[in-house]
N, CA, C and O atoms as CSV, one atom per row, in Angstrom:
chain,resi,resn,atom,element,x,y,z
A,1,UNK,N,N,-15.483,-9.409,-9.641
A,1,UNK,CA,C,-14.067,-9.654,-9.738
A,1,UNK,C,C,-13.300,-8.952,-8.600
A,1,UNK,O,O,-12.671,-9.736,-7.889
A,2,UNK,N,N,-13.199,-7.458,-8.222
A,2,UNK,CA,C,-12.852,-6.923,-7.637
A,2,UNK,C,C,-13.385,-7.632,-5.855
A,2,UNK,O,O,-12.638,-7.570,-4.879
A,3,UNK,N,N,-14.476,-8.109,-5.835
A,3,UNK,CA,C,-14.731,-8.729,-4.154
A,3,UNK,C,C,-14.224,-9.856,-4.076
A,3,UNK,O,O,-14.163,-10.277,-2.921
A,4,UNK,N,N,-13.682,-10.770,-5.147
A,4,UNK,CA,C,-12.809,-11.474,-5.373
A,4,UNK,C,C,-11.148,-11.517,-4.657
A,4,UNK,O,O,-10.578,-12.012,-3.684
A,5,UNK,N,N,-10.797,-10.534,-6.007
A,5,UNK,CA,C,-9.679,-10.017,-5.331
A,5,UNK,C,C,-9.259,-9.388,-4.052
A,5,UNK,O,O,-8.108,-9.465,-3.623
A,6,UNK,N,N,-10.102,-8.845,-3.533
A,6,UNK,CA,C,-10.122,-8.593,-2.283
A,6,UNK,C,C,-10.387,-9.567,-1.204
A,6,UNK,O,O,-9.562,-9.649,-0.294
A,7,UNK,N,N,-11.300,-10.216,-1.197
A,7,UNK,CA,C,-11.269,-11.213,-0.329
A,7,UNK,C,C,-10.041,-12.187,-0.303
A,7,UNK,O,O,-9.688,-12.620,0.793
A,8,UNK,N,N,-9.473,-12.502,-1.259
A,8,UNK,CA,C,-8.048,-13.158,-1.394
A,8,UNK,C,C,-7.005,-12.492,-1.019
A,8,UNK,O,O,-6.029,-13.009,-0.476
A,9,UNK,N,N,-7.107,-11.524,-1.229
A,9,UNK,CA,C,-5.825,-10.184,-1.146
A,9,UNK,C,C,-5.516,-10.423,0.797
A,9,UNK,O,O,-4.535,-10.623,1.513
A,10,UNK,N,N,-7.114,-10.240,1.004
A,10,UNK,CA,C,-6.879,-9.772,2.701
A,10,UNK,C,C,-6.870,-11.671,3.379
A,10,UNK,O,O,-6.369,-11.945,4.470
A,11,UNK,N,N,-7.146,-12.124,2.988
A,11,UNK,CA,C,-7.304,-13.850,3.611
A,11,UNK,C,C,-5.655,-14.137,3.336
A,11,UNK,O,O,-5.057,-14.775,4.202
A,12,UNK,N,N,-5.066,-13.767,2.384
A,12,UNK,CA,C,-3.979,-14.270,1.965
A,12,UNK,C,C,-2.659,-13.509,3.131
A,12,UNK,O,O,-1.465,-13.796,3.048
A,13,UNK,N,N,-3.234,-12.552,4.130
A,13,UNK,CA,C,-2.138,-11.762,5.131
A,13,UNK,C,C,-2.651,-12.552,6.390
A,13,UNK,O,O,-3.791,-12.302,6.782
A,14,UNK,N,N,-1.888,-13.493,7.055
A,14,UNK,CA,C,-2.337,-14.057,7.908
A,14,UNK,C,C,-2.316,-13.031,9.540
A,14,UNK,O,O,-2.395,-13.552,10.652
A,15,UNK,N,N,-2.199,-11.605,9.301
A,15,UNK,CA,C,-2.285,-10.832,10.681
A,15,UNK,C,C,-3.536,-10.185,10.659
A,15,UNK,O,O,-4.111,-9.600,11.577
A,16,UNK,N,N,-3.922,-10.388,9.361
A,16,UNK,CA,C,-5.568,-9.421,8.819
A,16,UNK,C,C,-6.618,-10.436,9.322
A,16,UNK,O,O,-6.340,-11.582,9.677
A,17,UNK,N,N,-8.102,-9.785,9.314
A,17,UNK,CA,C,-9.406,-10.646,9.132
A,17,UNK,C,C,-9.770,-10.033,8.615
A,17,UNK,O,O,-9.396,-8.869,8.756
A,18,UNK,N,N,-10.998,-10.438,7.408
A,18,UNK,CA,C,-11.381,-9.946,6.533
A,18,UNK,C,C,-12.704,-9.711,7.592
A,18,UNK,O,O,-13.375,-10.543,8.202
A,19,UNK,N,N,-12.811,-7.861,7.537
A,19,UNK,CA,C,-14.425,-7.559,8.334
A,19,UNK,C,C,-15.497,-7.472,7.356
A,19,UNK,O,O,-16.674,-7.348,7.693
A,20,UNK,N,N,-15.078,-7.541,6.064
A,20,UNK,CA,C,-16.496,-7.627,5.870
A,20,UNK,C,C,-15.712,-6.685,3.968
A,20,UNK,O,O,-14.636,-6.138,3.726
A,21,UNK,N,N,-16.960,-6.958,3.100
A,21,UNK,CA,C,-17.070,-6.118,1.683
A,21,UNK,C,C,-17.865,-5.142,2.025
A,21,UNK,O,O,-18.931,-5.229,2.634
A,22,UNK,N,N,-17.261,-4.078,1.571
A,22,UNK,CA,C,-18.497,-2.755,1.403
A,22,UNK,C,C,-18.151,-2.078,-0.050
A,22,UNK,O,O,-17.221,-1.351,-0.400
A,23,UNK,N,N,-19.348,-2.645,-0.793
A,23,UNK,CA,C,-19.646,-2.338,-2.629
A,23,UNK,C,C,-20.734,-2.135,-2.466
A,23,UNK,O,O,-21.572,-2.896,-1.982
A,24,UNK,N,N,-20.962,-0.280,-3.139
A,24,UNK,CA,C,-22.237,0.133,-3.481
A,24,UNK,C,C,-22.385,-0.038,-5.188
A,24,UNK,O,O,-22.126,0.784,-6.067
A,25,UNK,N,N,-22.709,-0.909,-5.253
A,25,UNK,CA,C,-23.017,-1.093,-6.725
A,25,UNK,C,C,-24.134,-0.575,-7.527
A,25,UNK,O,O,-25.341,-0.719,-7.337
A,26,UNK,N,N,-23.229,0.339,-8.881
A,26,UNK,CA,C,-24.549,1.259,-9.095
A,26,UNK,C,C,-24.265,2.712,-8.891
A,26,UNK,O,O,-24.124,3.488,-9.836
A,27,UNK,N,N,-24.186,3.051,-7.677
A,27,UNK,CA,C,-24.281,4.154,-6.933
A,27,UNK,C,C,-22.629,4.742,-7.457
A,27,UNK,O,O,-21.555,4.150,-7.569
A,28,UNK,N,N,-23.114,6.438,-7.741
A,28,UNK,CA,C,-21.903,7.127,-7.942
A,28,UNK,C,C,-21.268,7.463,-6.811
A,28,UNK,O,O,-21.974,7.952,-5.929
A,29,UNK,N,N,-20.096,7.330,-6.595
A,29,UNK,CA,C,-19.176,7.799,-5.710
A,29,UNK,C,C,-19.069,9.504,-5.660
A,29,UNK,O,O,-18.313,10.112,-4.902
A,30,UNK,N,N,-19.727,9.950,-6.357
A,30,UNK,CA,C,-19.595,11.694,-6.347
A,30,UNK,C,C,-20.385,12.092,-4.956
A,30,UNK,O,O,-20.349,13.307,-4.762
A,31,UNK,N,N,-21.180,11.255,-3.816
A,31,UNK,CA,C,-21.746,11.873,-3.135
A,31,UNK,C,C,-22.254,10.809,-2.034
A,31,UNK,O,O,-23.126,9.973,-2.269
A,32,UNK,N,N,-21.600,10.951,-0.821
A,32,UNK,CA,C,-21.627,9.977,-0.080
A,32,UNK,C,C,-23.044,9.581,0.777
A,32,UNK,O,O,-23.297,8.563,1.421
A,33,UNK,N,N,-23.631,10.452,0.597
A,33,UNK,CA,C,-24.923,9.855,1.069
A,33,UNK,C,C,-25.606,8.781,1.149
A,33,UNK,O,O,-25.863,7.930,1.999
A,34,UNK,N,N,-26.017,9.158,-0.677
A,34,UNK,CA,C,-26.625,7.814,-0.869
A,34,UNK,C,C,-26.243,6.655,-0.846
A,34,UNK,O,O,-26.987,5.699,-1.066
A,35,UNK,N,N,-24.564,6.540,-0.474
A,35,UNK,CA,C,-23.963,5.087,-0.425
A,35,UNK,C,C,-23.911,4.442,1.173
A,35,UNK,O,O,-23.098,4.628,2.078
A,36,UNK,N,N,-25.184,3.581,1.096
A,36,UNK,CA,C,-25.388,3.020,2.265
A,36,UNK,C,C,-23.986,1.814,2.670
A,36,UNK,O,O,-23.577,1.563,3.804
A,37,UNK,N,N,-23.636,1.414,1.776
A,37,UNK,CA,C,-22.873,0.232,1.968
A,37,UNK,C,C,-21.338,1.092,2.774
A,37,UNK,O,O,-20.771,0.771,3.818
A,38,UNK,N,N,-21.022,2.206,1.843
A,38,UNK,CA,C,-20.087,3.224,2.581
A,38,UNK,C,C,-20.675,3.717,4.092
A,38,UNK,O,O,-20.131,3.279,5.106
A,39,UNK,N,N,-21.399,4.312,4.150
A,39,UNK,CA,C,-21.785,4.555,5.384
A,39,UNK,C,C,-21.555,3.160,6.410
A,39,UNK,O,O,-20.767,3.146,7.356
A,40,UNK,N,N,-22.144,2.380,6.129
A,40,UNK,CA,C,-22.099,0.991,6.896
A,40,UNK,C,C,-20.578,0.802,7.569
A,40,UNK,O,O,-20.206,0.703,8.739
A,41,UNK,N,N,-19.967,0.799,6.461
A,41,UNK,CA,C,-18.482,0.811,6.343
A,41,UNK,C,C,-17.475,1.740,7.550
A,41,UNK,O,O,-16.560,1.293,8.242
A,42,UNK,N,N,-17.991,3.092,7.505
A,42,UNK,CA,C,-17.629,4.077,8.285
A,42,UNK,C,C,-18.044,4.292,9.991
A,42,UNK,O,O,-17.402,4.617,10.989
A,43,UNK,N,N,-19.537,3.904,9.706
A,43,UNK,CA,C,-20.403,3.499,10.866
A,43,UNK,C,C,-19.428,1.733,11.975
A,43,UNK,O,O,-19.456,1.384,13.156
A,44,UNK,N,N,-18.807,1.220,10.835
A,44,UNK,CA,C,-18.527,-0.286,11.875
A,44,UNK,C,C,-16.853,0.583,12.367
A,44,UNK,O,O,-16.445,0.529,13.528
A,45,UNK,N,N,-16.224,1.190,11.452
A,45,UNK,CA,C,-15.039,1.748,12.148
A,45,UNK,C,C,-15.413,2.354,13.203
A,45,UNK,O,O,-14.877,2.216,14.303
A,46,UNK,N,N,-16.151,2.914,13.010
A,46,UNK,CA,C,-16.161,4.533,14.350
A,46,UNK,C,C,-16.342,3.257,15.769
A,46,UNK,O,O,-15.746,3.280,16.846
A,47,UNK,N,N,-17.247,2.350,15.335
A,47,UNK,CA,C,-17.324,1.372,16.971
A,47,UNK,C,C,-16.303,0.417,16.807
A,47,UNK,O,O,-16.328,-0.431,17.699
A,48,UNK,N,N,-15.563,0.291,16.112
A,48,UNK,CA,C,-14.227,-0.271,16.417
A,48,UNK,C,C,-13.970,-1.736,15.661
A,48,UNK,O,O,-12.873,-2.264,15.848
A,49,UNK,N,N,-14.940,-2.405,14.818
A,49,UNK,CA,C,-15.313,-3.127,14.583
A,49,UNK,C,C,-14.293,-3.432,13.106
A,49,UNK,O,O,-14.152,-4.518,12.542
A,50,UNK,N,N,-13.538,-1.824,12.647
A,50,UNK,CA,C,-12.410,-2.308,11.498
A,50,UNK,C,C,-11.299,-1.394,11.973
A,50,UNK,O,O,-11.332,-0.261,12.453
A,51,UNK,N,N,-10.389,-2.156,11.718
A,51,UNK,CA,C,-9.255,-1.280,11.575
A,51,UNK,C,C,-8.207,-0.586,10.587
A,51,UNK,O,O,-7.363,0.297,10.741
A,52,UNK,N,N,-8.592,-1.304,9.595
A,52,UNK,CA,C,-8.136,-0.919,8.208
A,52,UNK,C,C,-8.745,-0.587,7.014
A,52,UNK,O,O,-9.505,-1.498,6.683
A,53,UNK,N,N,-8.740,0.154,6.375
A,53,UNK,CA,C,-9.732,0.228,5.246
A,53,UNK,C,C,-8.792,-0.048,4.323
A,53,UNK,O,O,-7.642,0.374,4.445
A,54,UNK,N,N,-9.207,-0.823,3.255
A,54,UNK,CA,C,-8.264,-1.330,2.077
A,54,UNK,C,C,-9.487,-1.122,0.770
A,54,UNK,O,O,-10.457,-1.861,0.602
A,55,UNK,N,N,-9.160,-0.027,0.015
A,55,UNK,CA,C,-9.800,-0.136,-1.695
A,55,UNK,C,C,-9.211,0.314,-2.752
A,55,UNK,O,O,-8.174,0.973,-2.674
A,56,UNK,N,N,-9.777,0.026,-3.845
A,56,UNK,CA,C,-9.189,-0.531,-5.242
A,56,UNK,C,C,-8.402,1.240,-5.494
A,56,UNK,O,O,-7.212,1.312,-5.799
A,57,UNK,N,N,-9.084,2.265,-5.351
A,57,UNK,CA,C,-8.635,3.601,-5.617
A,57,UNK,C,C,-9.446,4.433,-4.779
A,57,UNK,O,O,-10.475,4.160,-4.161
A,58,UNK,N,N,-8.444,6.075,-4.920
A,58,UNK,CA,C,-8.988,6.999,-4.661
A,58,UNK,C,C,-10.582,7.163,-4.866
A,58,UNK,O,O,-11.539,7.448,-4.147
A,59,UNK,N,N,-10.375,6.841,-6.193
A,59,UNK,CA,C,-12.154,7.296,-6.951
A,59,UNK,C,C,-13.084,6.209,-6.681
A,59,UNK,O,O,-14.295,6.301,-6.880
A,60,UNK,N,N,-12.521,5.222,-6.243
A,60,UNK,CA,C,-13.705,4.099,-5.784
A,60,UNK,C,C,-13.885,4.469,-4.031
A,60,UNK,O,O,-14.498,3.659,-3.335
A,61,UNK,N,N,-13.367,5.600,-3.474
A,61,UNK,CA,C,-13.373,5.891,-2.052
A,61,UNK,C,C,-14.529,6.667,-1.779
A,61,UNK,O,O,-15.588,6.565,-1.159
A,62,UNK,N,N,-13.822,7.602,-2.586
A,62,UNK,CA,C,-15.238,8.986,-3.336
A,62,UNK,C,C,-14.056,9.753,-3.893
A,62,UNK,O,O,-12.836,9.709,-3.735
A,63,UNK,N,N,-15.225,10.741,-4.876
A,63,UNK,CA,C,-14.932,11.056,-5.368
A,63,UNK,C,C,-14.693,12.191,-5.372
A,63,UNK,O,O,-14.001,12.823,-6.170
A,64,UNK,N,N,-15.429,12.652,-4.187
A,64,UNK,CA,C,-15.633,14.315,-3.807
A,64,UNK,C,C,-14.481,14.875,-3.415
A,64,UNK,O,O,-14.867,14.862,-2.246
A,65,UNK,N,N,-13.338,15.390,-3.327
A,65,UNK,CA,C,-11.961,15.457,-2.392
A,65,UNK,C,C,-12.469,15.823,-1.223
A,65,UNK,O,O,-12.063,15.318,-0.176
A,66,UNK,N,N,-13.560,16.882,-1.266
A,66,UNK,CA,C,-13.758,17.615,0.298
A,66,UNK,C,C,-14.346,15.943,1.483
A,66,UNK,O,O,-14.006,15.516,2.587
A,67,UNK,N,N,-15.197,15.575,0.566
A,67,UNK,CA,C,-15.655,14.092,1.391
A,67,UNK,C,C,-14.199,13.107,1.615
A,67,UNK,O,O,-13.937,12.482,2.642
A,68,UNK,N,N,-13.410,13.160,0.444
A,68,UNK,CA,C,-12.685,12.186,1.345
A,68,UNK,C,C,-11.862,12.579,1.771
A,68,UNK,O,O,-11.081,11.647,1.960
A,69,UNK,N,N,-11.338,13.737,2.193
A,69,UNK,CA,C,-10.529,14.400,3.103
A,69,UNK,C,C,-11.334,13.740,4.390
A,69,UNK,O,O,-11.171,12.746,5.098
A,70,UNK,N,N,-12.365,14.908,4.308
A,70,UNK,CA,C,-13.078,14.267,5.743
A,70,UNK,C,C,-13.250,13.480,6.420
A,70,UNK,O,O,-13.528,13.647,7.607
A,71,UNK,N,N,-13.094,12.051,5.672
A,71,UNK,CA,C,-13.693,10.511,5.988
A,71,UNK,C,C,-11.966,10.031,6.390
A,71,UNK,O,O,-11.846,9.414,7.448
A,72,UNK,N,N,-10.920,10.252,5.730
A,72,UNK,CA,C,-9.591,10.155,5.556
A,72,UNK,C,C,-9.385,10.568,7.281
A,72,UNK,O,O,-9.098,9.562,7.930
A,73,UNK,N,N,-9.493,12.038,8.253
A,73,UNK,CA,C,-9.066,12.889,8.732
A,73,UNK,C,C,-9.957,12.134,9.938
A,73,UNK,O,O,-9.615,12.048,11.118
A,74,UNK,N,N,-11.319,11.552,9.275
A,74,UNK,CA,C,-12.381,11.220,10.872
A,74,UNK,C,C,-11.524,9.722,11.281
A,74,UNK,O,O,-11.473,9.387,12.465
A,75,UNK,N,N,-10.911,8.925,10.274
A,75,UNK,CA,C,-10.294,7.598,10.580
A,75,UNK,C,C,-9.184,7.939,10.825
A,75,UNK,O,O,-8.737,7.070,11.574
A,76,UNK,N,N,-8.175,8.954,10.592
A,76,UNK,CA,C,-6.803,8.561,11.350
A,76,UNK,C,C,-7.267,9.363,13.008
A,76,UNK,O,O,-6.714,9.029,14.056
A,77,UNK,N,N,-8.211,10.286,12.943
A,77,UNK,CA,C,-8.658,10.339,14.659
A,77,UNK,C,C,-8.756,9.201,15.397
A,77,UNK,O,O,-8.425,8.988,16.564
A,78,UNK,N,N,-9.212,8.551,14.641
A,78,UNK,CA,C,-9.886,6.750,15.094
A,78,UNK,C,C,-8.293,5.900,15.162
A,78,UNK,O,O,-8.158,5.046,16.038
A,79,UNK,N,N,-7.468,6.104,14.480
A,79,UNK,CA,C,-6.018,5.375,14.319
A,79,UNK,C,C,-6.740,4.247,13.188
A,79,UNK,O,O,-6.693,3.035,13.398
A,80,UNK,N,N,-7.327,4.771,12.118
A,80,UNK,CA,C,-7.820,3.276,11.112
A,80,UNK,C,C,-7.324,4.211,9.762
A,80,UNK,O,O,-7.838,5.236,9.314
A,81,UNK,N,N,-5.975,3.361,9.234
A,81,UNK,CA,C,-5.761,3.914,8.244
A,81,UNK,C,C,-6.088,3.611,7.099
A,81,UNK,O,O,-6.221,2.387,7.111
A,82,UNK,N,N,-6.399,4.176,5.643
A,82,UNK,CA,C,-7.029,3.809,4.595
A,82,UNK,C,C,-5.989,3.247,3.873
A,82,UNK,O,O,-4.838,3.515,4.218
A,83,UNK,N,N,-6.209,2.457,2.856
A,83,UNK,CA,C,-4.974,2.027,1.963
A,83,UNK,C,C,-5.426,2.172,0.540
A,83,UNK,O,O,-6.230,1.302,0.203
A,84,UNK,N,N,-5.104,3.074,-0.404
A,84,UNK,CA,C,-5.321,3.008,-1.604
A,84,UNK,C,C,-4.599,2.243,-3.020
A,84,UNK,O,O,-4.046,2.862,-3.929
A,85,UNK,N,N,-4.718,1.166,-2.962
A,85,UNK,CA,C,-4.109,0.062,-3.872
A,85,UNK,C,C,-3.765,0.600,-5.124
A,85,UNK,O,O,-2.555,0.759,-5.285
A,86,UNK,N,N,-4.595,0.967,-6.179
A,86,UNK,CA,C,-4.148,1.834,-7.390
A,86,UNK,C,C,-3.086,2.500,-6.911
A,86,UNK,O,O,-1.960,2.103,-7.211
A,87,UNK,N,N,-3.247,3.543,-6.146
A,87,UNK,CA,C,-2.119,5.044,-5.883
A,87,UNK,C,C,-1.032,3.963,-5.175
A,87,UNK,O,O,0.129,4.353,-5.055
A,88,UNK,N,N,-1.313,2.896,-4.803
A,88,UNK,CA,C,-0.178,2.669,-3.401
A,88,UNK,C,C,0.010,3.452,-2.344
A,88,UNK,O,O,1.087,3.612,-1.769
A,89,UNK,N,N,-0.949,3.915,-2.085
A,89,UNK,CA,C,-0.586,5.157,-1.180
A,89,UNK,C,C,-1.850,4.503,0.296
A,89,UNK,O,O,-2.830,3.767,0.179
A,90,UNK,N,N,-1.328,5.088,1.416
A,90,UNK,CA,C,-1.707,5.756,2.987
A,90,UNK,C,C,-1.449,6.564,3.302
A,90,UNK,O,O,-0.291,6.837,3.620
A,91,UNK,N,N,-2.406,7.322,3.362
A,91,UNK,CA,C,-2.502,8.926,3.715
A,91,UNK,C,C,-1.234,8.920,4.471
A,91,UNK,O,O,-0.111,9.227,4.071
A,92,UNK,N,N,-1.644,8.486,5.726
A,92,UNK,CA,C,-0.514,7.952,6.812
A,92,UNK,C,C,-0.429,6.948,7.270
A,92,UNK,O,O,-1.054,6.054,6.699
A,93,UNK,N,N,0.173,6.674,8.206
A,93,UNK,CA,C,0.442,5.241,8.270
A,93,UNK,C,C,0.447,5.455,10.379
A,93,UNK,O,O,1.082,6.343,10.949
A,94,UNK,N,N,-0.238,4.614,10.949
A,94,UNK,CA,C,-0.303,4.984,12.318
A,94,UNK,C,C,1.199,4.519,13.020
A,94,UNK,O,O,2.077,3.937,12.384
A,95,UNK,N,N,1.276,4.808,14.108
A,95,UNK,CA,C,2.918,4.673,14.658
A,95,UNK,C,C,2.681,3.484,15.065
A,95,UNK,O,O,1.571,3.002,14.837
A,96,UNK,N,N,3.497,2.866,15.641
A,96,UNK,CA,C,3.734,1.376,16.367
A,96,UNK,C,C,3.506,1.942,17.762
A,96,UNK,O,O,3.733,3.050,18.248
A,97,UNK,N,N,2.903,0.649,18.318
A,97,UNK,CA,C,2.489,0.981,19.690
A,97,UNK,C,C,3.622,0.373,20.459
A,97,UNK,O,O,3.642,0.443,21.688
């Protein structure tokens, strides 16, 4: 349901492309390791390949605060801001070029 909604959510903004789903299904969010699909995810930003991260919540990000500080702090270095739909919230929001 949720890759659903998402894929509609982001198809439905005609300035977006949808890069891709990253769902570790299964896998607890308490520890980012083992979530290959996250890593994947983090790995296509760093080469430039997303520019936005868009998910359902905080706790579907991770769950760890110290991890998602980190992951939060390595993408606005990058200028790729996260968007947390539950909270409504972006950490920050990058400036206009």
């Amino acid at each position: 349901m949720q890759i659903d909604h998402y894929t509609s959510y982001i198809n439905s903004n005609p300035e977006w492309q949808l890069a891709g789903i990253f769902a570790d299904d299964g896998i607890s969010g308490a520890n980012t390791r083992k979530r290959d699909e996250f890593n994947r995810m983090i790995d296509e930003c760093l080469v430039g390949k997303i520019d936005m991260v868009i998910t359902k919540s905080i706790s579907r990000f991770t769950r760890n605060t110290l991890d998602c500080l980190k992951y939060i702090r390595l993408l606005k270095d990058r200028g790729i801001p996260v968007y947390f739909e539950k909270e409504n919230l972006t950490p920050w929001i990058p400036k206009a070029k």
